[in-house]
Backbone bond lengths (Angstrom), bond angles and torsions (degrees), N, CA, C in turn:
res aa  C-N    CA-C-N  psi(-1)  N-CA   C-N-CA  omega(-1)  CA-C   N-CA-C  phi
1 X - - - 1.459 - - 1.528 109.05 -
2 X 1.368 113.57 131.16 1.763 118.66 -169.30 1.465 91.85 -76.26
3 X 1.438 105.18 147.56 2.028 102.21 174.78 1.407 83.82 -121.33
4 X 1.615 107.82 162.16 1.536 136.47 -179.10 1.459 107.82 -21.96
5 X 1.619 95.59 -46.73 2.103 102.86 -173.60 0.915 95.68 -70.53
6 X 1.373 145.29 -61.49 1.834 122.36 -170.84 1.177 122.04 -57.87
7 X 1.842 126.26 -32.40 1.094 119.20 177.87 2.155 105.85 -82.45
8 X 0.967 113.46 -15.47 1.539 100.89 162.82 1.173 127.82 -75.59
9 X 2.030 104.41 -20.62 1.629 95.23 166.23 1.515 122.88 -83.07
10 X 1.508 113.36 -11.75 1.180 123.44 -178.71 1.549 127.73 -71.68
11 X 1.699 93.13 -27.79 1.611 109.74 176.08 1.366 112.10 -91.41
12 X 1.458 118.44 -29.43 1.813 134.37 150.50 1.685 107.44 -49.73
13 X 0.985 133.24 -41.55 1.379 135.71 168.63 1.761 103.65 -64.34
14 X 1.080 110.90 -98.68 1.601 118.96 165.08 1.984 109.50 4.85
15 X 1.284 81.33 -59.71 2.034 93.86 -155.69 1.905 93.68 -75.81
16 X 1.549 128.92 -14.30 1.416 134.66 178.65 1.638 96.45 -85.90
17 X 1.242 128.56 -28.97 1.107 132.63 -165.11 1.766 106.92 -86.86
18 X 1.295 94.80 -48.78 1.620 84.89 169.32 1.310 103.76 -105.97
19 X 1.439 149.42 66.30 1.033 156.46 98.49 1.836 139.18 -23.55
20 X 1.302 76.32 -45.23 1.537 119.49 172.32 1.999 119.93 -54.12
21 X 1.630 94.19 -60.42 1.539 114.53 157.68 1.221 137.26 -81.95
22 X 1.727 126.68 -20.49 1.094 140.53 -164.82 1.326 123.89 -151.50
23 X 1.328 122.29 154.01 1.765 114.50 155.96 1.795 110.05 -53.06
24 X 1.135 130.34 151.56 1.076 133.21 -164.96 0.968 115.19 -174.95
25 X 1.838 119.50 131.54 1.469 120.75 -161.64 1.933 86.54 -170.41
26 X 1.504 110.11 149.62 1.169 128.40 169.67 1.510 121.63 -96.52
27 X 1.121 118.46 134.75 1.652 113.20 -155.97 1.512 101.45 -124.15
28 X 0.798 117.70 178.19 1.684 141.84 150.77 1.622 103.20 88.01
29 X 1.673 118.77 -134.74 1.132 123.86 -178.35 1.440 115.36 -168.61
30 X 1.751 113.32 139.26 1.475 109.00 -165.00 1.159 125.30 75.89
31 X 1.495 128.51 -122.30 1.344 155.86 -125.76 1.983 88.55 -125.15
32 X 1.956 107.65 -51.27 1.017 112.37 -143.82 1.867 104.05 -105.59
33 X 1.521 102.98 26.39 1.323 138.36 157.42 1.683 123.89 -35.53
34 X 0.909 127.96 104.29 1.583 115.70 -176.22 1.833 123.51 -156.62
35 X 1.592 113.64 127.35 1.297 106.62 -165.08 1.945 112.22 -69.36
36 X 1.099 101.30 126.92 1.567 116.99 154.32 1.278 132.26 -61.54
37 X 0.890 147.98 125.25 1.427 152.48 156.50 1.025 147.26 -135.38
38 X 1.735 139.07 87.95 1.323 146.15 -167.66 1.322 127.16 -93.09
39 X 1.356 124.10 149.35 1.228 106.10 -173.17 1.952 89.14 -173.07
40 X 1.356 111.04 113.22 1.579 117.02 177.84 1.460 114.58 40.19
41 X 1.565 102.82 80.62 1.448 107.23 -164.81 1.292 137.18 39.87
42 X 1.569 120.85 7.01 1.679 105.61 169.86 1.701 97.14 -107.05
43 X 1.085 107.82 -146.42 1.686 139.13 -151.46 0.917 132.14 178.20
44 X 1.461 118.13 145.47 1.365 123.44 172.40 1.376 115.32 -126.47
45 X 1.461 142.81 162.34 1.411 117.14 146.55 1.364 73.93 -147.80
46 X 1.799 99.59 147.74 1.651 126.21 -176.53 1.427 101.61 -130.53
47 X 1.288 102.26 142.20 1.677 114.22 160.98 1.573 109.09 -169.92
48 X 1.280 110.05 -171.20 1.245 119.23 -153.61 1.815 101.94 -103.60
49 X 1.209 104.34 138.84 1.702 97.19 -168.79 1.923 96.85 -139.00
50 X 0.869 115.27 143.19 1.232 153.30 171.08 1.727 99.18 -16.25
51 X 1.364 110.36 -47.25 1.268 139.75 171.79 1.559 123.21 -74.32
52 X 1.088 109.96 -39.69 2.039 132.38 171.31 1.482 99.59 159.09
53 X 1.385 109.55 -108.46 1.240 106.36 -167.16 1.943 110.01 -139.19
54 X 1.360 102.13 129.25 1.606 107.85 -175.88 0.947 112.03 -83.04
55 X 1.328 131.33 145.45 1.371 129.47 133.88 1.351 132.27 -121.00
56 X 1.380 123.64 126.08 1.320 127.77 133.02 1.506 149.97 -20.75
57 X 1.637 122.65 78.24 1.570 114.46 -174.72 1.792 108.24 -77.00
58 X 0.996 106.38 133.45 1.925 101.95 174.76 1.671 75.31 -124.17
59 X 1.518 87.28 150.19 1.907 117.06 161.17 1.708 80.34 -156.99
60 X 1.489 86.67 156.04 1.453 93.96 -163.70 1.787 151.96 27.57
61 X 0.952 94.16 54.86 1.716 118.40 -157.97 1.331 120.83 49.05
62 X 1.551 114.23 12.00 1.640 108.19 -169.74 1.605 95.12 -111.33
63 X 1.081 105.37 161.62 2.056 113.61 156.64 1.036 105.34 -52.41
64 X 1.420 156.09 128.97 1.012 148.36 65.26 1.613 132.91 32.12
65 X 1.220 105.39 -87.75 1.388 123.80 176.48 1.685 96.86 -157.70
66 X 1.713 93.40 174.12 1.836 106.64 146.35 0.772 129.44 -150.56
67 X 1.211 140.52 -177.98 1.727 129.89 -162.42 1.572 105.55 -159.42
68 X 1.307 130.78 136.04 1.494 135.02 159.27 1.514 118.12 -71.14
69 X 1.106 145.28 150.81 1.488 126.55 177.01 1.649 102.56 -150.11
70 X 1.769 119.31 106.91 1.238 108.58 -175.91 1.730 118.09 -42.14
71 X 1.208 124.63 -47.04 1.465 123.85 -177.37 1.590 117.06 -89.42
72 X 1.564 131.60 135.30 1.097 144.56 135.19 1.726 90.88 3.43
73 X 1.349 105.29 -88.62 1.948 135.60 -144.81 1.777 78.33 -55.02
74 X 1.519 140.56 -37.69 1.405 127.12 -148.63 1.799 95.90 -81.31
75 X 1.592 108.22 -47.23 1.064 114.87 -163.81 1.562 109.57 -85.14
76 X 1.148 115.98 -11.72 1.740 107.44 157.47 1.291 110.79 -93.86
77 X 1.259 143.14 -1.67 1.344 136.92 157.84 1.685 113.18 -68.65
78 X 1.572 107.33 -51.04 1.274 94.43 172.37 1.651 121.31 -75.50
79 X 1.248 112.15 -25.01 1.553 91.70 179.28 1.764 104.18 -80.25
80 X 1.314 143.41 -22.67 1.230 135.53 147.27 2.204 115.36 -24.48
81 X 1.474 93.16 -48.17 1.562 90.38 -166.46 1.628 107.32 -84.56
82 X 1.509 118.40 -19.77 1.850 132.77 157.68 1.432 110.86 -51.56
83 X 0.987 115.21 -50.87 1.291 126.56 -143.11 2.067 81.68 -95.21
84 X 0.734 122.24 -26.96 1.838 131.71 172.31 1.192 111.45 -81.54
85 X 0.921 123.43 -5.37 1.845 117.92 -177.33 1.761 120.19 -86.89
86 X 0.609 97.48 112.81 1.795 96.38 175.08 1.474 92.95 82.90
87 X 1.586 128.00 27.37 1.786 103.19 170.85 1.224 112.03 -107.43
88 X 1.188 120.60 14.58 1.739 118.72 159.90 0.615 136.17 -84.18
């Protein structure tokens, strides 16, 4: 069973990874922990869900959509390609 410290290193991993594409910072507390990421008006917020891992698209401070993604690697690819749209 993962405890709080593995899943904070996991979202500490995650938030170095899109570092790369975005401003990026890990928020909240505990359980209810989740990486941020902005970049030319959109958003991301990622965390770990019951399912794998969710994310949250914001463009213009609203939801967008969301999506479940069995793998870590699926759901930072797509918020990598969100977080790329319209920043040129």
């Amino acid at each position: 069973m993962a405890t709080i410290d593995d899943y904070n290193n996991e979202l500490n991993e995650v938030a170095s990874r899109l570092a790369t594409t975005a401003m990026t910072t890990v928020r909240g507390d505990g359980a209810a922990r989740f990486v941020y990421a902005e970049r030319a008006g959109r958003a991301i917020e990622l965390s770990r869900a019951a399912e794998g891992w969710w994310v949250e698209f914001w463009s213009s401070e609203k939801v967008e959509t969301d999506r479940t993604y069995v793998s870590c690697e699926d759901a930072i690819v797509a918020s990598r390609s969100w977080l790329a749209e319209n920043s040129a």
